[in-house]
MMTF fields as JSON, N, C-alpha, C and O atoms, coordinates in Angstrom:
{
  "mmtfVersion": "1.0.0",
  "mmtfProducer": "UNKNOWN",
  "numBonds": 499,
  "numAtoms": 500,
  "numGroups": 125,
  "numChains": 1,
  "numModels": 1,
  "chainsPerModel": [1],
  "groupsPerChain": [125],
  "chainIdList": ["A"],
  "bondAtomList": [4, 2, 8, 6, 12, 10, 16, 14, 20, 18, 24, 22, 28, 26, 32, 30, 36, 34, 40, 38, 44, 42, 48, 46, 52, 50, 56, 54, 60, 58, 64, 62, 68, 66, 72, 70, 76, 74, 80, 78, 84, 82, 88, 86, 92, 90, 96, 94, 100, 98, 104, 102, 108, 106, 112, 110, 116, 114, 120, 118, 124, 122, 128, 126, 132, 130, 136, 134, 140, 138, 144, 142, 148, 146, 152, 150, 156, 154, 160, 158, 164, 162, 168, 166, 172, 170, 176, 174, 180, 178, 184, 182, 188, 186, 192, 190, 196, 194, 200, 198, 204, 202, 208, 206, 212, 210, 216, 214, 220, 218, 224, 222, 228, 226, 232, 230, 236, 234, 240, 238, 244, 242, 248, 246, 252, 250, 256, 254, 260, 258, 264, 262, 268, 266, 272, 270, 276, 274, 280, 278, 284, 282, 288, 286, 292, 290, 296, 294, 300, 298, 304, 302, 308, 306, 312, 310, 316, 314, 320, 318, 324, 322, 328, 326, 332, 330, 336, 334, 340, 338, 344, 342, 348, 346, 352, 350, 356, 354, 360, 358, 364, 362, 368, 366, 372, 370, 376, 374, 380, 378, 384, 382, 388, 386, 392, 390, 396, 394, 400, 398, 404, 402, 408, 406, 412, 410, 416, 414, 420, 418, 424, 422, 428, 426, 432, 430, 436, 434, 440, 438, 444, 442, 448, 446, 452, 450, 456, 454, 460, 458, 464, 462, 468, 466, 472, 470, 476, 474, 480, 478, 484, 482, 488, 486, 492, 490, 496, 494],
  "bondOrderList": [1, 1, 1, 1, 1, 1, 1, 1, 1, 1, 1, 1, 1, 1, 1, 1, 1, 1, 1, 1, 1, 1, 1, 1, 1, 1, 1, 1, 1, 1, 1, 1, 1, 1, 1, 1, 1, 1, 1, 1, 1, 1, 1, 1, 1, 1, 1, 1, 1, 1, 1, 1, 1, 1, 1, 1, 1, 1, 1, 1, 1, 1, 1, 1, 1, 1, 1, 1, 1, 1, 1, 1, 1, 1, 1, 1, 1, 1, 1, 1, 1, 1, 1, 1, 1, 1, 1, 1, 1, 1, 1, 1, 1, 1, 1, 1, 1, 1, 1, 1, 1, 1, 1, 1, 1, 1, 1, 1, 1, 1, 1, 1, 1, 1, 1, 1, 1, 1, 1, 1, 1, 1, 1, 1],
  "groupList": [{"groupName": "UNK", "atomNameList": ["N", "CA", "C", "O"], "elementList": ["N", "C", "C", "O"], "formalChargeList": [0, 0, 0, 0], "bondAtomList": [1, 0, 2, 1, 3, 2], "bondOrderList": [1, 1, 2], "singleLetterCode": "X", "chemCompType": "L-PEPTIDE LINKING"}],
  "groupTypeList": [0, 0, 0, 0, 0, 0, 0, 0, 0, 0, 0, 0, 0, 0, 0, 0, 0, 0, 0, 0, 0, 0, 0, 0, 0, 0, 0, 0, 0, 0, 0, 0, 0, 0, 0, 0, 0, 0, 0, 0, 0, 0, 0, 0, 0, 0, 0, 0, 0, 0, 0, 0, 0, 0, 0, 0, 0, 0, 0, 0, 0, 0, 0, 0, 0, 0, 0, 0, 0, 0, 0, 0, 0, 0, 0, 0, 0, 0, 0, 0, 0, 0, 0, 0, 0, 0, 0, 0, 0, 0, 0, 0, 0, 0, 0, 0, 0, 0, 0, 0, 0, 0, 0, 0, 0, 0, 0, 0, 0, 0, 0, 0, 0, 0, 0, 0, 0, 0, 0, 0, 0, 0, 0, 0, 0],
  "groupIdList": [1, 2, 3, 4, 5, 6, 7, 8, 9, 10, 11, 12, 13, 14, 15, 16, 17, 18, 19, 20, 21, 22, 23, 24, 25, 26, 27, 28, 29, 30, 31, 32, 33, 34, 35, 36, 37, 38, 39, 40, 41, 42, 43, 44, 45, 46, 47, 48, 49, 50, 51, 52, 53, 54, 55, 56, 57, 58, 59, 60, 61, 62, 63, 64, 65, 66, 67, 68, 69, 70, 71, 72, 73, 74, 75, 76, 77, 78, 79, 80, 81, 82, 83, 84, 85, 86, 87, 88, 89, 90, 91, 92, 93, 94, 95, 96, 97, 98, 99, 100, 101, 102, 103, 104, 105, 106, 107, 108, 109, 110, 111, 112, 113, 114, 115, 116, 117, 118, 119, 120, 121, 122, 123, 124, 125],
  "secStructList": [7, 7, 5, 7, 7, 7, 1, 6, 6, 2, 2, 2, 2, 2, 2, 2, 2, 2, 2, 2, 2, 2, 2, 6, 7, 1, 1, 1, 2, 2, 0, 0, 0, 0, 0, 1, 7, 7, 7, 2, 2, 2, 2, 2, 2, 2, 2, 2, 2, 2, 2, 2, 2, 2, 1, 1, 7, 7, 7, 7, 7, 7, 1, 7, 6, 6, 2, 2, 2, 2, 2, 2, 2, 6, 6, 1, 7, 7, 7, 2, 2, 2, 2, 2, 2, 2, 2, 2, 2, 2, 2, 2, 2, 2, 2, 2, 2, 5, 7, 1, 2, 2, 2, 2, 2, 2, 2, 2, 6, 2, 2, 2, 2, 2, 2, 2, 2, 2, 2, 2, 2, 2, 2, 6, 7],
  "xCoordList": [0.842, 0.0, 0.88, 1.811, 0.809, 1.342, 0.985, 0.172, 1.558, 1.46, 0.771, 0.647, 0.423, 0.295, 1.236, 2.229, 1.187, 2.825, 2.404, 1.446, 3.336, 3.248, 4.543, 4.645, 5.971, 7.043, 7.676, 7.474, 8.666, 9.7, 10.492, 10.468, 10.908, 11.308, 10.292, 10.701, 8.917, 7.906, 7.692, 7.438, 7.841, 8.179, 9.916, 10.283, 10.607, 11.611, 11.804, 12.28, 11.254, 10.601, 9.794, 10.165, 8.535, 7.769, 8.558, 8.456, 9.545, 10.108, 10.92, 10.8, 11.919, 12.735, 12.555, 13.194, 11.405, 11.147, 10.395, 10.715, 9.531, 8.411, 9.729, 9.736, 10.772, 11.423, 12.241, 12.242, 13.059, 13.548, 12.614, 13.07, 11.396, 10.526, 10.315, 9.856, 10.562, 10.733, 11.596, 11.33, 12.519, 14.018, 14.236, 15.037, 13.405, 13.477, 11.419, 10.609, 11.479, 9.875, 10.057, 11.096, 9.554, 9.487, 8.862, 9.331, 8.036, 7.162, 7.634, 7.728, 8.006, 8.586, 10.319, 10.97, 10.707, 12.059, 13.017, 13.663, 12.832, 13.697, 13.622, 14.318, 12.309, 12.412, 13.286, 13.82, 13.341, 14.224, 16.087, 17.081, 16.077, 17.244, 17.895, 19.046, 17.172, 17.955, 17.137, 17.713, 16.228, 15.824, 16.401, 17.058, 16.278, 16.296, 17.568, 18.198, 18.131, 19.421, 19.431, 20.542, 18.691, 18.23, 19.698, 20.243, 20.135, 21.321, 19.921, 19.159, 19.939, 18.936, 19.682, 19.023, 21.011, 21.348, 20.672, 20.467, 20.417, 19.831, 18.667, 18.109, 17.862, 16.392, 15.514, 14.523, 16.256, 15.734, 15.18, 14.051, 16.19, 15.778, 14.895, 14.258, 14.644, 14.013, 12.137, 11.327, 12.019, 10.836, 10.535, 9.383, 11.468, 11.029, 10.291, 9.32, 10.909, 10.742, 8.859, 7.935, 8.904, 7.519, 6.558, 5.395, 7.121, 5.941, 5.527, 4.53, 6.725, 6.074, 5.769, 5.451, 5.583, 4.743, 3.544, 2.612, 3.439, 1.953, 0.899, -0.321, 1.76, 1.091, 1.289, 0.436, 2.316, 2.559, 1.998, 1.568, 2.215, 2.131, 3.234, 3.021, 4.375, 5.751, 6.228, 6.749, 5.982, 5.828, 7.973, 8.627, 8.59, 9.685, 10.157, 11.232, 9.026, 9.045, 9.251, 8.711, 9.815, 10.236, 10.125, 11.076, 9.222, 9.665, 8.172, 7.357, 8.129, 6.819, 7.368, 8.085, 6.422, 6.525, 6.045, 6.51, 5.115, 4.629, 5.574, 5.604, 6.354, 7.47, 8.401, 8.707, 8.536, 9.308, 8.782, 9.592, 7.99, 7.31, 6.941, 6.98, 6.513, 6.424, 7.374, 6.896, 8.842, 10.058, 10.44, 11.153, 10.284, 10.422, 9.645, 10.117, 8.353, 7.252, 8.234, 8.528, 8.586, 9.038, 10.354, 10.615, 11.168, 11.826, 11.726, 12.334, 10.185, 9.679, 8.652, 8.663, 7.277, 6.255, 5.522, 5.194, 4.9, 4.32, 2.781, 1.932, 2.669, 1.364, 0.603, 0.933, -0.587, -1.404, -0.803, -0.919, 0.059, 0.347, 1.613, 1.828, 2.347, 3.314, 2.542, 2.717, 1.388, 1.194, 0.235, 0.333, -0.319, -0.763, 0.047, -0.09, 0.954, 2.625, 3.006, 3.17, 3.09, 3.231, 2.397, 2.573, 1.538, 0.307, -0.115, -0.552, 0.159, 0.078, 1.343, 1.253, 2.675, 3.844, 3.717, 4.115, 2.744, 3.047, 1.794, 1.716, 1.104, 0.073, 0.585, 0.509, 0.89, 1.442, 2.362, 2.401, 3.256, 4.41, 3.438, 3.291, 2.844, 2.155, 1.449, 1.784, 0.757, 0.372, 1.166, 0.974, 2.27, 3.204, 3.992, 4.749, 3.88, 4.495, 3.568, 3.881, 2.242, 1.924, 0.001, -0.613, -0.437, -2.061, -2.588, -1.848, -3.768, -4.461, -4.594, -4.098, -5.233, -5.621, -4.917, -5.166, -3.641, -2.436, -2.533, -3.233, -1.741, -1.272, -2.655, -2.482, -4.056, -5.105, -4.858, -4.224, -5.226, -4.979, -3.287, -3.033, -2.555, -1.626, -1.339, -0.496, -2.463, -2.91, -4.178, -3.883, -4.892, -5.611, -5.319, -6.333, -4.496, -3.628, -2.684, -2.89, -1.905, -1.571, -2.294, -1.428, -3.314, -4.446, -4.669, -4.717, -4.933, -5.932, -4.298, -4.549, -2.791, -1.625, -1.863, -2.206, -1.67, -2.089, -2.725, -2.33, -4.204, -5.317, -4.662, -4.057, -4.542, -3.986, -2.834, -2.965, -1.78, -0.802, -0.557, 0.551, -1.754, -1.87, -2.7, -2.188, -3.774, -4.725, -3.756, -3.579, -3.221, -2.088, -1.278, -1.365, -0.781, 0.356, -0.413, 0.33, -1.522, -2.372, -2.722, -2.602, -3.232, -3.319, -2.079, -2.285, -0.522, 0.482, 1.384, 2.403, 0.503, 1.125, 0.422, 0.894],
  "yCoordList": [-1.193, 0.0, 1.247, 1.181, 2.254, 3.686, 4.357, 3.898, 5.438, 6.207, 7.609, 7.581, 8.618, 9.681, 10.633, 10.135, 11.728, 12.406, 13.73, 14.424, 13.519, 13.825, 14.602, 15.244, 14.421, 15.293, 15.631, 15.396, 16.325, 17.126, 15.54, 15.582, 14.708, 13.469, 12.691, 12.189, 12.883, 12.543, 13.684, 13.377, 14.612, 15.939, 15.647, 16.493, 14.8, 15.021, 14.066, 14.408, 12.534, 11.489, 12.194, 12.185, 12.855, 13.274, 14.167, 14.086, 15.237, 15.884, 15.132, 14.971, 14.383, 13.85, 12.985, 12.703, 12.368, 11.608, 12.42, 12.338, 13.005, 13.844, 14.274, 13.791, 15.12, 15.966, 14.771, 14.792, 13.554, 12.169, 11.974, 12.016, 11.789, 11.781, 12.775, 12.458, 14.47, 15.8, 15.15, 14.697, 15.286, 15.764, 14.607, 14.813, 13.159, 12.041, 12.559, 11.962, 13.604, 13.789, 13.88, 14.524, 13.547, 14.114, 15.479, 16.221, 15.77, 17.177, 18.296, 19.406, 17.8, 19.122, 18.97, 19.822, 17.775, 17.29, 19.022, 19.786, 19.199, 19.828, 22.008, 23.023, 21.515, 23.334, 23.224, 24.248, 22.551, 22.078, 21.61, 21.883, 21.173, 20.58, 21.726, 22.132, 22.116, 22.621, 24.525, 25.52, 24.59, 26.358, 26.853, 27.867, 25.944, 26.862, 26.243, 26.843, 25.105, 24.626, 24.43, 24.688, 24.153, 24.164, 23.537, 22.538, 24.166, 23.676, 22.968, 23.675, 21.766, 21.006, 20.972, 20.707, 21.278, 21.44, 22.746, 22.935, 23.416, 24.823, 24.797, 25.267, 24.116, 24.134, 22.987, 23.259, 21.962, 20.775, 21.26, 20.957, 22.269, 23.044, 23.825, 23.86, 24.706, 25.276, 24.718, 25.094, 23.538, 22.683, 22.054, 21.659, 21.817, 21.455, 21.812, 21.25, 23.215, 24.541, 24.472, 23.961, 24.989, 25.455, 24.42, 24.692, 22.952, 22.184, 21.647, 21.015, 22.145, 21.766, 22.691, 22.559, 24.224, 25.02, 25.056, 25.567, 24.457, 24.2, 22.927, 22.951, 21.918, 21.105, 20.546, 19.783, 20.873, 20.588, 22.104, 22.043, 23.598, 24.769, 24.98, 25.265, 24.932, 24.952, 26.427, 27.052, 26.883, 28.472, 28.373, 29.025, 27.535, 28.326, 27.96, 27.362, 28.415, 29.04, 30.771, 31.74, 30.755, 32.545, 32.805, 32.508, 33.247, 33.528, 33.821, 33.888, 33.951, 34.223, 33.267, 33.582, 32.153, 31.203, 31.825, 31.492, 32.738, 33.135, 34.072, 33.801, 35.202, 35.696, 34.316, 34.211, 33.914, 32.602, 32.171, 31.265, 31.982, 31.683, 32.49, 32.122, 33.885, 34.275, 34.937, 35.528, 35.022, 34.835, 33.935, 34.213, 32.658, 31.504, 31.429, 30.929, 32.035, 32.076, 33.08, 32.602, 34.004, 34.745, 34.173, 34.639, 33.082, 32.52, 31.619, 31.416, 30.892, 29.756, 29.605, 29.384, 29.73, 29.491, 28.688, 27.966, 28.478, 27.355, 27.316, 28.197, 26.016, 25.58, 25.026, 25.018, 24.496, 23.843, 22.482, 21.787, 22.042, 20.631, 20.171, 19.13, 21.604, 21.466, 21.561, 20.508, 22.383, 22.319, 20.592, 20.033, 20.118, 18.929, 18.031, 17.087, 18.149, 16.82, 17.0, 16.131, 18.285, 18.447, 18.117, 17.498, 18.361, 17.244, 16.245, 15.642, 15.982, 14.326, 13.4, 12.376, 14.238, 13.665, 13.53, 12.658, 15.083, 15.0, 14.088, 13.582, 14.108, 12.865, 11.312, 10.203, 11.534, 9.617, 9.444, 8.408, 10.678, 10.304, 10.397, 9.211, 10.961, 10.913, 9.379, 8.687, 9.048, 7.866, 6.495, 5.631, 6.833, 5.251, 5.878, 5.065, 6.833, 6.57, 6.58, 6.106, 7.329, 8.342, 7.647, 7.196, 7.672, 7.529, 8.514, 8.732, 9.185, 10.123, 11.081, 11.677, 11.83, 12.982, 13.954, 14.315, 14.423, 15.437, 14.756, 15.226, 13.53, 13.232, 13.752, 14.308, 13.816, 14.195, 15.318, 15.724, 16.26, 17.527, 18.183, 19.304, 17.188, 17.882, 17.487, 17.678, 16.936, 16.626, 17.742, 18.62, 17.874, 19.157, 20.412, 21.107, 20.93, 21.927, 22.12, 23.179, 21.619, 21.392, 21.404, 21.79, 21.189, 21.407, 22.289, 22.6, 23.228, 24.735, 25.212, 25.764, 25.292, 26.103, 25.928, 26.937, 24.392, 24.765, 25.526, 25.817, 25.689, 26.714, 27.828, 28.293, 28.482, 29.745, 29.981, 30.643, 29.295, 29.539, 29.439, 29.668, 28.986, 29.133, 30.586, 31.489, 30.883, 32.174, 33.24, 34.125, 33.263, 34.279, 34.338, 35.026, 33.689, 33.617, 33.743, 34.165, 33.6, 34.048, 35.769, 36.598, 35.97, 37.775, 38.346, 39.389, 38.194, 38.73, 38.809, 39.467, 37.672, 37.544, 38.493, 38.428],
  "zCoordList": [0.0, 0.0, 0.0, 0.804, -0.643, -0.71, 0.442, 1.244, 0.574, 2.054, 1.18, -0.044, 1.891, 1.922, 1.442, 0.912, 1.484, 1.083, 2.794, 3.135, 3.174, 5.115, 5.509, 6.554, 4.136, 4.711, 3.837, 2.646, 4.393, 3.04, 2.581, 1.351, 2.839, 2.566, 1.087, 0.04, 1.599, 0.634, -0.836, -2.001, -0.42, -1.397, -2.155, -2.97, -1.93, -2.156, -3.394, -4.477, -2.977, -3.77, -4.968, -6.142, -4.439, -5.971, -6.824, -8.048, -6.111, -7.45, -7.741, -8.956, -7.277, -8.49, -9.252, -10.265, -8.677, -9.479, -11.128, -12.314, -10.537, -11.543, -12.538, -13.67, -12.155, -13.01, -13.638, -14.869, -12.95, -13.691, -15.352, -16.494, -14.943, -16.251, -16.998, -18.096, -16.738, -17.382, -18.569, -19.682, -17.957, -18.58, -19.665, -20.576, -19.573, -20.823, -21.715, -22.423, -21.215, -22.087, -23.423, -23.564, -24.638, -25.767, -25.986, -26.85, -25.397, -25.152, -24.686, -25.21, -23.359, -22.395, -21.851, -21.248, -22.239, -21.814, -22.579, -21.861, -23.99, -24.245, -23.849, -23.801, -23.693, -22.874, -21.352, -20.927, -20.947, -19.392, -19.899, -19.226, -20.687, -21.289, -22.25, -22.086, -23.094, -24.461, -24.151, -24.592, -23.611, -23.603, -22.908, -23.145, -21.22, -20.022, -19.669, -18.799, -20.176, -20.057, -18.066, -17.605, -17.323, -15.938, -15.282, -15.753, -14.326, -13.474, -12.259, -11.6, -12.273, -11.463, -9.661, -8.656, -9.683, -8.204, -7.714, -6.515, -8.428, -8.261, -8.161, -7.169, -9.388, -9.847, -8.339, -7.661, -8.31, -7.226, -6.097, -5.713, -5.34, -4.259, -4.096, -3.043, -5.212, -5.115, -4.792, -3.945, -6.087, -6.048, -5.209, -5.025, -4.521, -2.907, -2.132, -1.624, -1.936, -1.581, -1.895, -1.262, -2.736, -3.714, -3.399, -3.1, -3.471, -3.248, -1.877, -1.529, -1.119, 0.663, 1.013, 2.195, 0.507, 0.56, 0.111, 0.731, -1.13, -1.36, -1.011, -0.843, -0.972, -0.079, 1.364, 1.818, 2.058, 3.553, 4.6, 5.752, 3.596, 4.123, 4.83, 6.009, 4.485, 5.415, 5.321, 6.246, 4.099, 3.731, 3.708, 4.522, 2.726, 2.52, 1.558, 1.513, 0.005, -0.654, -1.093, -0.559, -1.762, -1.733, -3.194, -3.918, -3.608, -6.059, -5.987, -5.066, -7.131, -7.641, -9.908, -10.857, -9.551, -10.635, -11.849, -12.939, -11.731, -12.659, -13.672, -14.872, -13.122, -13.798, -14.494, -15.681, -14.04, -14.593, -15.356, -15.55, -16.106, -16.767, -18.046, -19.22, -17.425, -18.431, -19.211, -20.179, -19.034, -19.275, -19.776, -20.74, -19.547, -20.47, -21.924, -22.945, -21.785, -22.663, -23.654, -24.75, -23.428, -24.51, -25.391, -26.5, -24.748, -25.394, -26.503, -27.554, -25.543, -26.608, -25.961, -24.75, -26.881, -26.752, -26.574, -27.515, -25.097, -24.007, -24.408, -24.275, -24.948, -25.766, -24.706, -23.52, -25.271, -23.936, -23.795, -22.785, -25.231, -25.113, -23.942, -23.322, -24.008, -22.439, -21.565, -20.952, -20.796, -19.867, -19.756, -18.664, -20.474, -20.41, -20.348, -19.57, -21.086, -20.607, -19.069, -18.212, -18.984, -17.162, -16.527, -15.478, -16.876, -15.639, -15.404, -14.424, -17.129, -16.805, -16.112, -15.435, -16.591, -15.616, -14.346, -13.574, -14.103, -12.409, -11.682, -10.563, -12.532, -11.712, -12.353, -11.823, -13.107, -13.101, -11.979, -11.315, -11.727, -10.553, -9.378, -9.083, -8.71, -7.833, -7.639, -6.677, -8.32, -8.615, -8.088, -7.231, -9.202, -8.796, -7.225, -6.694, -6.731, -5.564, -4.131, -3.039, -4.545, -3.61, -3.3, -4.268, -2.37, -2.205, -1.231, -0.272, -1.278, 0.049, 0.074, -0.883, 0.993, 0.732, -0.122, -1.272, 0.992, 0.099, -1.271, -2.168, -1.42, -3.231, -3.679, -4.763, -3.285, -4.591, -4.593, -5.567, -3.571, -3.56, -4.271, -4.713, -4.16, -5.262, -7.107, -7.983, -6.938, -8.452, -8.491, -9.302, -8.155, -8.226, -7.596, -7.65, -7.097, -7.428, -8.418, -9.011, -8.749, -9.665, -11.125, -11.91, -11.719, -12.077, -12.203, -13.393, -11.37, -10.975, -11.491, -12.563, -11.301, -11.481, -13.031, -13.648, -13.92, -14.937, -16.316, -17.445, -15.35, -15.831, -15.51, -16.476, -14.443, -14.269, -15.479, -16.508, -15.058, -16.318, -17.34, -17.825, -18.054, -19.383, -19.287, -19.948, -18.634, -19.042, -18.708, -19.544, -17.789, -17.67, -19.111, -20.129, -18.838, -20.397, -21.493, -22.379, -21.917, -23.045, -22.981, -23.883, -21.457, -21.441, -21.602, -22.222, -21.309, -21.574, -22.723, -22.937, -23.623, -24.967, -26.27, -27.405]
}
């Protein structure tokens, strides 16, 4: 049986794993690889960060994702078909590792970040 996701240990599991499957994507592997060229000792921490803030509430996260984004957007243009490769990555990883309340709720947050960041990035373009 799968556990819950309950600590920064369990947050630590879903991103690397999630981003393990990024970086071999056909879809989204090469905006991470070949756009943003990502130093992942750098990038890892941070997602940590971001996601035990959004689902544990640990609050030590510090950025605002959305500039990031839409900075990336101007380099190369983020279709709905990336943000759908990302969600479906991040809920298959959730999946094979994860069961319970939090893991749903971070498949539907995740979700709702989606929507947002595409309508955003459509009003700024």
């Amino acid at each position: 049986m799968k556990k819950d996701i309950t600590s920064r240990e369990d947050i630590i599991v879903l991103v690397q794993s999630f981003y393990d499957k990024i970086k071999q994507d056909q879809t989204i592997g090469y905006i991470f690889n070949q756009i943003v060229k990502v130093d992942w000792d750098e990038h890892l921490p941070v997602m940590y960060d971001f996601w035990d803030t959004v689902l544990l509430g640990k609050r030590t996260y510090k950025g605002n994702p959305m500039i990031k984004h839409m900075q990336l957007n101007k380099k190369e243009s983020l279709t709905p078909a990336h943000f759908n490769a990302w969600l479906m990555i991040w809920q298959d990883t959730i999946n094979q590792h994860f069961e319970g309340k939090i893991a749903e709720q971070a498949k539907d947050k995740a979700d709702v970040m989606k929507q947002l960041m595409m309508e955003k990035l459509k009003q700024f373009t």
